[in-house]
MARPA-61156 format. One record per residue (C-alpha): residue number from 1; x, y, z. Coordinates in nm, 2 decimals. Layout:
<pts>
pt k = NUM; c1 = X; c2 = Y; c3 = Z .
...
</pts>
This chain:
<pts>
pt k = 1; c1 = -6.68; c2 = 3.68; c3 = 1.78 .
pt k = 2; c1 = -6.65; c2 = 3.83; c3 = 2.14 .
pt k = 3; c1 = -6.96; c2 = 3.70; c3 = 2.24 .
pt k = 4; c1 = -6.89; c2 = 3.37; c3 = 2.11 .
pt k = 5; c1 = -6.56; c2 = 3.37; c3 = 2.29 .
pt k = 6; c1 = -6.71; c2 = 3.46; c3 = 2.61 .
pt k = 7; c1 = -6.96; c2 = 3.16; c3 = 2.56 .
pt k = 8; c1 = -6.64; c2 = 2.95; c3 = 2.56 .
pt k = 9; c1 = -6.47; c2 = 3.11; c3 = 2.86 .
pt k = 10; c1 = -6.79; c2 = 3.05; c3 = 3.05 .
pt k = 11; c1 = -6.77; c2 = 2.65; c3 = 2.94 .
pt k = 12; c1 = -6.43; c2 = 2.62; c3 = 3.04 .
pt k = 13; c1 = -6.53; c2 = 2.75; c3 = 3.40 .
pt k = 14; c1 = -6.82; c2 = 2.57; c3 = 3.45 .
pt k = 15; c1 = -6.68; c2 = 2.23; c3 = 3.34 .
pt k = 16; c1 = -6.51; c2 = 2.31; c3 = 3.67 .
pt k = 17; c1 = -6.76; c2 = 2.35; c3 = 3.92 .
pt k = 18; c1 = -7.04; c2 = 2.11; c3 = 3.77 .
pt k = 19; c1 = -7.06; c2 = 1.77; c3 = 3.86 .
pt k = 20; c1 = -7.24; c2 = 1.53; c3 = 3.62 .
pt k = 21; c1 = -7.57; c2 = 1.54; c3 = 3.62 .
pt k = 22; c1 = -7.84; c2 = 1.20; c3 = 3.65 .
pt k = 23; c1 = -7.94; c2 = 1.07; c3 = 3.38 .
pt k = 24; c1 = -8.25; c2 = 1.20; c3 = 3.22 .
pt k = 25; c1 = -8.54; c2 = 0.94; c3 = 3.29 .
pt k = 26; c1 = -8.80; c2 = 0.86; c3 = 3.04 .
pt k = 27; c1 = -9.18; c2 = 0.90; c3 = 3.10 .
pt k = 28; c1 = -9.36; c2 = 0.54; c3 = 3.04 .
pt k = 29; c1 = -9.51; c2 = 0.51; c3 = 2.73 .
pt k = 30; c1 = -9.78; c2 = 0.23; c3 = 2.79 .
pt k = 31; c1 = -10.16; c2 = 0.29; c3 = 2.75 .
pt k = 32; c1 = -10.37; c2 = 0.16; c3 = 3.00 .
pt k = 33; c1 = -10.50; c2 = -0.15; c3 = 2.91 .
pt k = 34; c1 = -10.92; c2 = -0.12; c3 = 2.76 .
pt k = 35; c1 = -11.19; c2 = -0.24; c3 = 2.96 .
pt k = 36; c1 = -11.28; c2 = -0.58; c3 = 2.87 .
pt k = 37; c1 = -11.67; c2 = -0.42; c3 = 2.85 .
pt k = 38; c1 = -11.53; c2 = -0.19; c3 = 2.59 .
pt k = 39; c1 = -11.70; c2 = -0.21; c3 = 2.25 .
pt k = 40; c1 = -11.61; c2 = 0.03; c3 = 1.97 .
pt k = 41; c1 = -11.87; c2 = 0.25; c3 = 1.84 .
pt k = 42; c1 = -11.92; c2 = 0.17; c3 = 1.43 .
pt k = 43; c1 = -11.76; c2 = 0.44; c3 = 1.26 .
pt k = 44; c1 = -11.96; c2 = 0.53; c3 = 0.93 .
pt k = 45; c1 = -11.79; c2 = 0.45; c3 = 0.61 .
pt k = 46; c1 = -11.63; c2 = 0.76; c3 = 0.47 .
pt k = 47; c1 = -11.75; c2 = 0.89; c3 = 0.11 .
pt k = 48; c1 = -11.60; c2 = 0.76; c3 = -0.20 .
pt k = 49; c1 = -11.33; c2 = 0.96; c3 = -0.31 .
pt k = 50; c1 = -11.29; c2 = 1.08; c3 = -0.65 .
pt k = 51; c1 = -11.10; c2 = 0.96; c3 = -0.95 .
pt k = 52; c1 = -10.72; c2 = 1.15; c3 = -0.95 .
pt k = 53; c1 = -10.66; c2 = 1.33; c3 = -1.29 .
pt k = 54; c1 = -10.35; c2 = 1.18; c3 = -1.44 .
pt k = 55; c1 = -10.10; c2 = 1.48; c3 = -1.54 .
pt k = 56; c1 = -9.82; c2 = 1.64; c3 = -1.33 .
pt k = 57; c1 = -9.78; c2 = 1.53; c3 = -1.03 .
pt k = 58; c1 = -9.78; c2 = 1.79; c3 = -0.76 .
pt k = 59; c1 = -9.48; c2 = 1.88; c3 = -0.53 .
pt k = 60; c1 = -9.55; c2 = 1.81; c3 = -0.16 .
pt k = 61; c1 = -9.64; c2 = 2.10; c3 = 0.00 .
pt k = 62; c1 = -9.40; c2 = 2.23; c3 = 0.28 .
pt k = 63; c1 = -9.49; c2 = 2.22; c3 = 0.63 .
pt k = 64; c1 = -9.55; c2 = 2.50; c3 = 0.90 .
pt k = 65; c1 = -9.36; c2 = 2.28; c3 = 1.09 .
pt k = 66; c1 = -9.03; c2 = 2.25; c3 = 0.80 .
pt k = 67; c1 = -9.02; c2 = 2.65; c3 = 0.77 .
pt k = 68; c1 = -8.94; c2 = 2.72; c3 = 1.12 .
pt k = 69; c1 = -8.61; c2 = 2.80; c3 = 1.18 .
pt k = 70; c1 = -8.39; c2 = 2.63; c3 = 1.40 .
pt k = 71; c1 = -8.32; c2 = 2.83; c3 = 1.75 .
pt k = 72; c1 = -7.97; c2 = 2.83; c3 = 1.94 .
pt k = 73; c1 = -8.17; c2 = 2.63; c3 = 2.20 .
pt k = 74; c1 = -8.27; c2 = 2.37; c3 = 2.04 .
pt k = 75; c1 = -7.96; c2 = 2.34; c3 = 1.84 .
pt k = 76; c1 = -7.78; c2 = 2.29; c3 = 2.19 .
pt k = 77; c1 = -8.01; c2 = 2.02; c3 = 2.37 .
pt k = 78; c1 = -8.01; c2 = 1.81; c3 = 2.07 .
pt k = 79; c1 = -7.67; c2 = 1.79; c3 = 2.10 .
pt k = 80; c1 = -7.70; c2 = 1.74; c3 = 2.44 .
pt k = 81; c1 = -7.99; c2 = 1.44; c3 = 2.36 .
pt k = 82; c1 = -7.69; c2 = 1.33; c3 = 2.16 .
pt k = 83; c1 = -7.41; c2 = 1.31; c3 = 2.42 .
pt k = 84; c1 = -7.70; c2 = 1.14; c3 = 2.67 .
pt k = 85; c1 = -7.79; c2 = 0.85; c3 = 2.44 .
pt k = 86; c1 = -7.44; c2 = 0.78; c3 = 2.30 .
pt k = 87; c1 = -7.30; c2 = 0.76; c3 = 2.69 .
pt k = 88; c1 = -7.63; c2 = 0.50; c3 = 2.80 .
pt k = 89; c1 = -7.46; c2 = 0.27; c3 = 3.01 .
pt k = 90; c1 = -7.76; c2 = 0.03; c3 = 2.94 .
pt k = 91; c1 = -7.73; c2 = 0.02; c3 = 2.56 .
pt k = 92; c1 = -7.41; c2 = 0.13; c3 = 2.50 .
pt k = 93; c1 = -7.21; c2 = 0.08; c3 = 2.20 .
pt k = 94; c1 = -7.41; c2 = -0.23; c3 = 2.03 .
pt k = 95; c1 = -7.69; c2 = 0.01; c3 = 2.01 .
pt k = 96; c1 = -7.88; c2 = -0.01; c3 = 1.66 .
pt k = 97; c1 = -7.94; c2 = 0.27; c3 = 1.39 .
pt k = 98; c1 = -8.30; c2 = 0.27; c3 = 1.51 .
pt k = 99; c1 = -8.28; c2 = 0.24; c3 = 1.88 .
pt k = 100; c1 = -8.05; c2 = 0.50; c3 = 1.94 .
pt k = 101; c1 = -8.28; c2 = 0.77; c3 = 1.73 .
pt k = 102; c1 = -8.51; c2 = 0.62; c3 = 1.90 .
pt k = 103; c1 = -8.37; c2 = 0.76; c3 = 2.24 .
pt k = 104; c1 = -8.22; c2 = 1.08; c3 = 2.11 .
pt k = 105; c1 = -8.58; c2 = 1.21; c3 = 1.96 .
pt k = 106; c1 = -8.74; c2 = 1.10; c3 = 2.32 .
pt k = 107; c1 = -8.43; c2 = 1.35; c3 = 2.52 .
pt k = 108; c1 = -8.45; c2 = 1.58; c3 = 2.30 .
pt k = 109; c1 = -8.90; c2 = 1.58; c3 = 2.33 .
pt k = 110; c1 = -8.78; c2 = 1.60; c3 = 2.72 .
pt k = 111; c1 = -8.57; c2 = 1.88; c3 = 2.73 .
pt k = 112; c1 = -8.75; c2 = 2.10; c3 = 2.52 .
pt k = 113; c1 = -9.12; c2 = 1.96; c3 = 2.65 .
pt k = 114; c1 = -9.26; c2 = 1.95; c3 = 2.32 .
pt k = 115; c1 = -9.25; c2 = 1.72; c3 = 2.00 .
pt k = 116; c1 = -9.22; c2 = 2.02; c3 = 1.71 .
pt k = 117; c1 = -8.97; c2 = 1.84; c3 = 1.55 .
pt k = 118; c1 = -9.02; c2 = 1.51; c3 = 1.34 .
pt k = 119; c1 = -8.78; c2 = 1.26; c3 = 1.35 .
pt k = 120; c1 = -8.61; c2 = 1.34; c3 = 0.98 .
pt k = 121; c1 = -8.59; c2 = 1.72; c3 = 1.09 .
pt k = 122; c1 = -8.37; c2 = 1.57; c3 = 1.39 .
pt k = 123; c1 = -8.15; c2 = 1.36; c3 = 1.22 .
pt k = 124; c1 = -8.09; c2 = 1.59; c3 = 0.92 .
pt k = 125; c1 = -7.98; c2 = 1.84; c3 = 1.17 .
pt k = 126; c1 = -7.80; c2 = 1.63; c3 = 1.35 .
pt k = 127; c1 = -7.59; c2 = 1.54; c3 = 1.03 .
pt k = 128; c1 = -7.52; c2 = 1.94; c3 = 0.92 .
pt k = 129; c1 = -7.41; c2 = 2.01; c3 = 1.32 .
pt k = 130; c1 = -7.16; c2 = 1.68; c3 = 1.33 .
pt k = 131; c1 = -7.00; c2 = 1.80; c3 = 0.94 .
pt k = 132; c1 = -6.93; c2 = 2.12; c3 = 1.10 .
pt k = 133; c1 = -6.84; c2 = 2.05; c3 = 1.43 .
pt k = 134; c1 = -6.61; c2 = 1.81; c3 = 1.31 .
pt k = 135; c1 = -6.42; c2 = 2.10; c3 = 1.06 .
pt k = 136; c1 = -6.41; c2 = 2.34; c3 = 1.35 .
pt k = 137; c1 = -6.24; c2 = 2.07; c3 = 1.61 .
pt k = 138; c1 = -6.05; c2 = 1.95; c3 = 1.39 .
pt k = 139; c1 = -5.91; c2 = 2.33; c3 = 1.32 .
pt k = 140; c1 = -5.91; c2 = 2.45; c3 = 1.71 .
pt k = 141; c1 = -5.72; c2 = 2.12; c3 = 1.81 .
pt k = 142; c1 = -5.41; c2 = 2.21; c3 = 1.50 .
pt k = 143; c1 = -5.40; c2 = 2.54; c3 = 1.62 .
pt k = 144; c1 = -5.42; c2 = 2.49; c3 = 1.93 .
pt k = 145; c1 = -5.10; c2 = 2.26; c3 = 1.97 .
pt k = 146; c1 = -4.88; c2 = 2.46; c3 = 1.72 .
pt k = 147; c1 = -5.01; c2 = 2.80; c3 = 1.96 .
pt k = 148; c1 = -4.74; c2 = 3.06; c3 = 1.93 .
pt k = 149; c1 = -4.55; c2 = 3.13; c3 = 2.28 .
pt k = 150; c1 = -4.72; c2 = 3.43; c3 = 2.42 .
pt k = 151; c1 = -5.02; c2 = 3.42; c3 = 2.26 .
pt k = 152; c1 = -5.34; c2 = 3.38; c3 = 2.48 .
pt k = 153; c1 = -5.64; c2 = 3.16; c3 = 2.46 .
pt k = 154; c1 = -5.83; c2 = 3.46; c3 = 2.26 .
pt k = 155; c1 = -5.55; c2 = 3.49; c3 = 1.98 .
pt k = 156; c1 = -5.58; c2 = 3.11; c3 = 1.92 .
pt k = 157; c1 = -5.97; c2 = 3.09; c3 = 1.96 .
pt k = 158; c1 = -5.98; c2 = 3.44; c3 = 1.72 .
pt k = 159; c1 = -5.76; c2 = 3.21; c3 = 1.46 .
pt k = 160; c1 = -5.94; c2 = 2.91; c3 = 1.46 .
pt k = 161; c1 = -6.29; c2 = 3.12; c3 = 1.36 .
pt k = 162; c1 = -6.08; c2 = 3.31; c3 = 1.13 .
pt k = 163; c1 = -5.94; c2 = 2.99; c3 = 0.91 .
pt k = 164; c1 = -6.29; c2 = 2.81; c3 = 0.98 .
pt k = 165; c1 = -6.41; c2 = 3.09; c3 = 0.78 .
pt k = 166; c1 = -6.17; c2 = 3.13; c3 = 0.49 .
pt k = 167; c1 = -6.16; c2 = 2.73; c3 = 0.44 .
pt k = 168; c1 = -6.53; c2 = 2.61; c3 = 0.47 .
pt k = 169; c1 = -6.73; c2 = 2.58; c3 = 0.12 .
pt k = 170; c1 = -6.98; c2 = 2.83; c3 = 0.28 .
pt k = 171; c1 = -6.73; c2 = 3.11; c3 = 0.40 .
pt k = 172; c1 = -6.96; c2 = 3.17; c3 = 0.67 .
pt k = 173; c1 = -6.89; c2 = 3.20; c3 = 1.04 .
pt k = 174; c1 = -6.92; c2 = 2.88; c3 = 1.22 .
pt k = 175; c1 = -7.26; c2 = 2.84; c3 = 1.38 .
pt k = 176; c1 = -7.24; c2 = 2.63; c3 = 1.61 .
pt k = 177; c1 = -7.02; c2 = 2.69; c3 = 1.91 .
pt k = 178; c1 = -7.27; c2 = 2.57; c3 = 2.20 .
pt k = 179; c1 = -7.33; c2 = 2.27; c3 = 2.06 .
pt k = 180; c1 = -6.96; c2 = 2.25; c3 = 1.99 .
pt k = 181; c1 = -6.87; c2 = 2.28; c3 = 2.35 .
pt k = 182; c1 = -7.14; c2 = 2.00; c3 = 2.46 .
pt k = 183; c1 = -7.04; c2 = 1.75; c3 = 2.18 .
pt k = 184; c1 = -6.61; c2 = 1.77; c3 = 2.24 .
pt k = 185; c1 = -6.55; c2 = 1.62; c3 = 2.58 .
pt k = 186; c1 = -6.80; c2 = 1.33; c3 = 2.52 .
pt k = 187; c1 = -6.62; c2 = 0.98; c3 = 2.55 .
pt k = 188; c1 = -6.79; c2 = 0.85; c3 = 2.21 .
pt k = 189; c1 = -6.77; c2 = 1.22; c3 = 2.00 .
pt k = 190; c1 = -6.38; c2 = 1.18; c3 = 2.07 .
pt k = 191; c1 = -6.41; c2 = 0.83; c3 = 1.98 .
pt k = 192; c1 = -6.50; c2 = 0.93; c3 = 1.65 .
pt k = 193; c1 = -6.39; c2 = 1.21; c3 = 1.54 .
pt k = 194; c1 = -6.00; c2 = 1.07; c3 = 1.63 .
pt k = 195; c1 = -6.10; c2 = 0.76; c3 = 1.45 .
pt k = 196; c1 = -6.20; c2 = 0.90; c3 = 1.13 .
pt k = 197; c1 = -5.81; c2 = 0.90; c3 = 1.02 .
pt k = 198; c1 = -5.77; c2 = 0.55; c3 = 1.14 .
pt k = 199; c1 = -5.66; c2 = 0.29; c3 = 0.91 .
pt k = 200; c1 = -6.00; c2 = 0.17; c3 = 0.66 .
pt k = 201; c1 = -5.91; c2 = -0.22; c3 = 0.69 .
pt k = 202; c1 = -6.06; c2 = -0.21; c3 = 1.05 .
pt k = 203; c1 = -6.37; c2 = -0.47; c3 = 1.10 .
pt k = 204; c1 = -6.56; c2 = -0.25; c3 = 1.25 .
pt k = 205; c1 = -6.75; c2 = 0.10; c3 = 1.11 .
pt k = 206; c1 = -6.92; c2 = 0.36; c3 = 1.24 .
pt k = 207; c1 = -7.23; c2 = 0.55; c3 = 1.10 .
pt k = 208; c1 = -7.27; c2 = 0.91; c3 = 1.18 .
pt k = 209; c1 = -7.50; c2 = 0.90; c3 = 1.44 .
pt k = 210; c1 = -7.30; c2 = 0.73; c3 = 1.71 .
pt k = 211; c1 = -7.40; c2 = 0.39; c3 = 1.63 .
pt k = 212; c1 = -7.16; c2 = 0.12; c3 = 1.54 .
pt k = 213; c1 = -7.24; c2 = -0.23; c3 = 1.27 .
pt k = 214; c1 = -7.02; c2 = -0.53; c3 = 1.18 .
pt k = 215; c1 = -6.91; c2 = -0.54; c3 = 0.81 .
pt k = 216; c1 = -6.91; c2 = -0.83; c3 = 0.60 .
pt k = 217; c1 = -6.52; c2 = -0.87; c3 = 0.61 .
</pts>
């Protein structure tokens, strides 16, 4: 928990000295047009396949790629991809379910300079970091305005991981404080997350990712 609180100490200071950095540009992703002299060489047809067996089907067999744990790191730059696609001043809020993925899966292939992670892995973690996030906030933000006088920004921070624990269907310490401390100053995250106990007659949802649709009504 101290190093965890000393994670948060160092955001506090730093969202003080830092200025906002440019936005993140995107490599092009056009292929270069082919000759018009280009002829494809005949591929030969491939064997006939055999017959498949009826009986059980088998279960799909589990990537390399689906056992690999998630690290801190890139726990905390998809987040980050997050906050940089939900703030594009381009797009902005009448972004689509598929265009905004879309942008957080190529900031996220940025940051980390690779592609290890499939688009479903990235959304699916997306989802389990925004569930918990949204628990811990919503704790530090109650205890945080009902703070005791005299009590110092460790008392309150050890309280909030305390009752995160105790209430949470896993019991488990919350595990995801840097992604935390990227996601709760975002214009859109706060958006949100206040919005979630507004009144349900409004015209207008939002899914979880940031994205925002019209209802029927």
């Amino acid at each position: 928990m101290q190093q965890q609180y000393q994670e948060f100490q160092l955001f506090q200071q730093l969202q003080q000295l830092q200025q906002q950095q440019p936005p993140i540009s995107q490599p092009p992703s056009s292929q270069p047009p082919l000759s018009p002299d280009f002829v494809p060489e005949t591929q030969p047809s491939p064997p006939p396949q055999p017959k498949k067996k009826k009986g059980k089907k088998t279960a799909r067999p589990t990537t390399n790629q689906e056992r690999v744990p998630w690290t801190k790191e890139e726990e905390e730059k998809l987040a980050l991809a997050w906050v940089a696609a939900s703030e594009d001043p381009i797009v902005g809020d009448s972004q689509t379910y598929g265009s905004f993925w879309e942008k957080v899966r190529a900031i996220f292939y940025e940051l980390m300079e690779s592609q290890t992670r499939n688009a479903d892995q990235i959304t699916s973690k997306y989802r389990d970091i925004r569930l918990k996030c949204i628990d811990f906030g919503g704790i530090y933000n109650n205890l945080l305005n009902i703070r005791k006088s005299g009590s110092n920004d460790f008392d309150v921070f050890k309280a909030v991981m305390d009752q995160y624990e105790k209430t949470t269907p896993t019991r488990k310490t919350f595990p995801y404080m840097k992604p935390w401390l990227k996601l709760k100053d975002a214009p859109k995250w706060k958006e949100q997350t206040e919005g979630s106990s507004q009144s349900s007659g409004s015209k207008r949802s939002r899914n979880p990712d940031g994205t925002s649709q019209q209802s029927d009504g």
